[in-house]
C-alpha positions in Angstrom: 86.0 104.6 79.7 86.2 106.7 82.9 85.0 105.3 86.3 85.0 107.6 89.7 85.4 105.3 92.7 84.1 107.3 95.8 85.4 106.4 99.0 84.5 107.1 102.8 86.7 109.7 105.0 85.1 108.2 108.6 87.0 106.2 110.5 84.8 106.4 113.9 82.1 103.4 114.4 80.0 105.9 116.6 81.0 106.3 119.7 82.5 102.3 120.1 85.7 103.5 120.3 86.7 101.0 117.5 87.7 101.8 113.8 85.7 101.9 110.6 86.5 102.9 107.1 85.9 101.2 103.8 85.7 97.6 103.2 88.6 96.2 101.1 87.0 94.0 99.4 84.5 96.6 98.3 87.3 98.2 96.6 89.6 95.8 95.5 87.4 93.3 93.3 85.1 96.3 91.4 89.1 98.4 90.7 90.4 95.2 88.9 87.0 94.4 87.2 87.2 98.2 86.1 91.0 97.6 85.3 90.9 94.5 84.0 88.4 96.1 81.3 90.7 99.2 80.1 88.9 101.5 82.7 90.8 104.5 83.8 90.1 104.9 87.6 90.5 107.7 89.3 89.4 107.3 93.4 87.7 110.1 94.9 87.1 110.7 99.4 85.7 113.7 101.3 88.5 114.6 102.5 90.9 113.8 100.1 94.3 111.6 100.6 94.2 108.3 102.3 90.6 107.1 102.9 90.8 105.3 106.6 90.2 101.0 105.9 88.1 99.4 108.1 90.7 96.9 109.8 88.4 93.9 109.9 88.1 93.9 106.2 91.8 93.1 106.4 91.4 90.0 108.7 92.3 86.5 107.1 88.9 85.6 107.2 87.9 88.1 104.7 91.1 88.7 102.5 90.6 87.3 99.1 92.3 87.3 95.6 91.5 90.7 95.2 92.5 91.9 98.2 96.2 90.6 98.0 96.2 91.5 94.1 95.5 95.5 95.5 97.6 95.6 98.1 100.3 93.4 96.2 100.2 96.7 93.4 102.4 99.8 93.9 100.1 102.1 91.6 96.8 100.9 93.7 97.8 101.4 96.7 99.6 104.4 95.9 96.5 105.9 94.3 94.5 105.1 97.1 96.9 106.6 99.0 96.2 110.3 97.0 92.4 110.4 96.5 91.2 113.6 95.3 88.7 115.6 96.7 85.2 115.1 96.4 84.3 118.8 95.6 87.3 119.2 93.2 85.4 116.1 90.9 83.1 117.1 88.0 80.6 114.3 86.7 81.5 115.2 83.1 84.8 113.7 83.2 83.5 110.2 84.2 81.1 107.8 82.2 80.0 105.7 85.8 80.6 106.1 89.6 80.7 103.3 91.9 80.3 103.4 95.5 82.2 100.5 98.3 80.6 100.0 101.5 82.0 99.1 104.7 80.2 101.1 107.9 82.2 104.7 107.0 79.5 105.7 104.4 76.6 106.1 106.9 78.3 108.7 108.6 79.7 111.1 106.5 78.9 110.0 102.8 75.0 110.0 103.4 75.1 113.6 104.5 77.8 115.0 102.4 76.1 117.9 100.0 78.7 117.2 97.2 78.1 113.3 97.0 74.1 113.8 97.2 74.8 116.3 93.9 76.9 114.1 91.8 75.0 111.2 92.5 72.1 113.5 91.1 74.6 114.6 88.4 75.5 111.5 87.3 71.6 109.7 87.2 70.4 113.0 85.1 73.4 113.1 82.8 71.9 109.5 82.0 75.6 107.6 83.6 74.8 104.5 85.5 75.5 104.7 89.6 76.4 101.8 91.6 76.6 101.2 95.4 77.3 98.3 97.4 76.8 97.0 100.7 76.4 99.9 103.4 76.7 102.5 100.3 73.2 102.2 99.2 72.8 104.4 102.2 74.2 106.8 100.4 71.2 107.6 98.8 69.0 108.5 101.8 69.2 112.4 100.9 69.4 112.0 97.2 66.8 113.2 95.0 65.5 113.2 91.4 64.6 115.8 89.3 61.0 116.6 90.6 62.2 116.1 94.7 60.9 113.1 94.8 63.5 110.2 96.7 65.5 108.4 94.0 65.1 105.2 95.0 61.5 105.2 95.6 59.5 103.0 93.2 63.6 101.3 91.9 64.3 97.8 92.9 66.8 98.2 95.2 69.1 95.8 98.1 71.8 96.8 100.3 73.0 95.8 103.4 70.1 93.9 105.4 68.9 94.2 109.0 69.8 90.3 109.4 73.3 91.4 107.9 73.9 94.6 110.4 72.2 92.0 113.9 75.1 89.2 112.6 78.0 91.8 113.5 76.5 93.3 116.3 76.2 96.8 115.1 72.4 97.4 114.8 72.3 100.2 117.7 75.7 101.4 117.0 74.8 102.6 112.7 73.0 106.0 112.2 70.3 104.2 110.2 70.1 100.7 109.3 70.6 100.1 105.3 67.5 97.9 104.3 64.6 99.9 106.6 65.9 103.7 105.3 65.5 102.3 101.4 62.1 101.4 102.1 60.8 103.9 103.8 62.0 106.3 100.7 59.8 104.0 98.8 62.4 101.5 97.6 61.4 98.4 96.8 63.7 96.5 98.3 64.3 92.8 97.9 67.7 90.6 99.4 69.3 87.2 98.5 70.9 85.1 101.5 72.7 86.9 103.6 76.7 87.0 102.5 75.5 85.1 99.5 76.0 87.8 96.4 73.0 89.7 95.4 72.8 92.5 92.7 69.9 94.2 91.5 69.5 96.6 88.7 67.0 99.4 87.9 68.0 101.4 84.8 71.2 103.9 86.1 71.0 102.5 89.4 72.5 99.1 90.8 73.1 97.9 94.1 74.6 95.2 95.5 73.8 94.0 99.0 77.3 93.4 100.6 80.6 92.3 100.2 80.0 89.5 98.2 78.1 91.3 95.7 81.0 94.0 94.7 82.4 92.1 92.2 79.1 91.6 89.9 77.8 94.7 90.7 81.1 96.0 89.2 80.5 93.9 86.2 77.3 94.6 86.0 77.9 98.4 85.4 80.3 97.6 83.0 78.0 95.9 80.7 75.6 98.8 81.1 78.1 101.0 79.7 79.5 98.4 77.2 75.5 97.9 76.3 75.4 102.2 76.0 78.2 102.6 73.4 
């Protein structure tokens, strides 16, 4: 079992001044779910290297068992250290693809051409996708086979409006989550904000933020334990 991890390069929140990335969280509790089952990861960025972490996912507040676990293990860290390149990944070599969050996505994985057309890759070579929090953003620009969004007409969550007003970043984000998934035609539904929330529709899951990363990962691996 092969799962691609895909990580954010940007590291700007806008023009704020202050640093974004990925959320750790986001990454830490779906790579040991993946591990934990026999997956072999490999992590994948735009640019390649180390992806940039967005330092308030490292606060104590939102540290968890996960979080110490990864950064407690030489051979994570030092993978996430040496992403590969995006464009240098082919679909074919992985059976699922999962997507963290944290605010870095909005910027530069939403618009990237190569992420839009494995994403599209992955949903037509009948692998399961998942995204969670601010990565179901990702999917503003993808497409299915006949042009039509992907997500319209797919239950779908992600990171709600409520979510984005409690941090104060609702004027600062490109787009905001929850209202770009409906108007592609999503239909979009959320759980309690911070409380998890996954929802799956055939390849496609998404979890609605941080607390949801670790079932969404779980959830993805049952789809491919249910596909074997």
């Amino acid at each position: 079992m092969n799962v691609l991890i895909v990580l954010t390069s940007h590291d700007q929140l806008g023009s704020t001044g202050r640093k974004t990335g990925f959320w750790l969280e986001e990454l830490a509790a779906p790579y040991y779910a993946f591990k934990d089952a026999g997956a072999r990861i490999v992590l994948a960025s735009p640019k390649g290297g180390q992806p940039p972490l967005d330092p308030k996912s490292n606060e104590p507040d939102f540290r968890t068992e996960a979080t110490g676990r990864f950064e407690a293990d030489a051979d994570a860290t030092a993978q996430l250290a040496n992403t590969v390149r995006l464009d240098s990944v082919s679909p074919a070599d992985f059976d699922a693809v999962f997507y963290p969050g944290g605010h870095g996505p909005l910027w530069d994985l939403a618009e990237d051409a190569h992420s839009i057309a494995l994403i599209e890759a992955f949903i037509a070579a009948g692998k399961p996708v998942a995204l969670v929090c601010h990565a179901p953003g990702v999917l503003r620009h993808v497409r299915t086979a006949d042009g039509k969004p992907l997500v319209a007409g797919k239950q779908v969550t992600g990171f709600t409006n409520s979510e984005e007003e409690a941090v104060g970043l609702t004027t600062v984000v490109p787009f905001l989550v929850e209202d770009t998934l409906k108007a592609l035609g999503g239909d979009y539904s959320k759980g309690p904000d911070w409380s998890s929330y996954v929802v799956r529709d055939g390849l496609l899951i998404t979890g609605q933020n941080p607390a949801s990363s670790e079932e969404a990962a779980k959830i993805l691996l049952q789809r491919l334990a249910a596909k074997a």
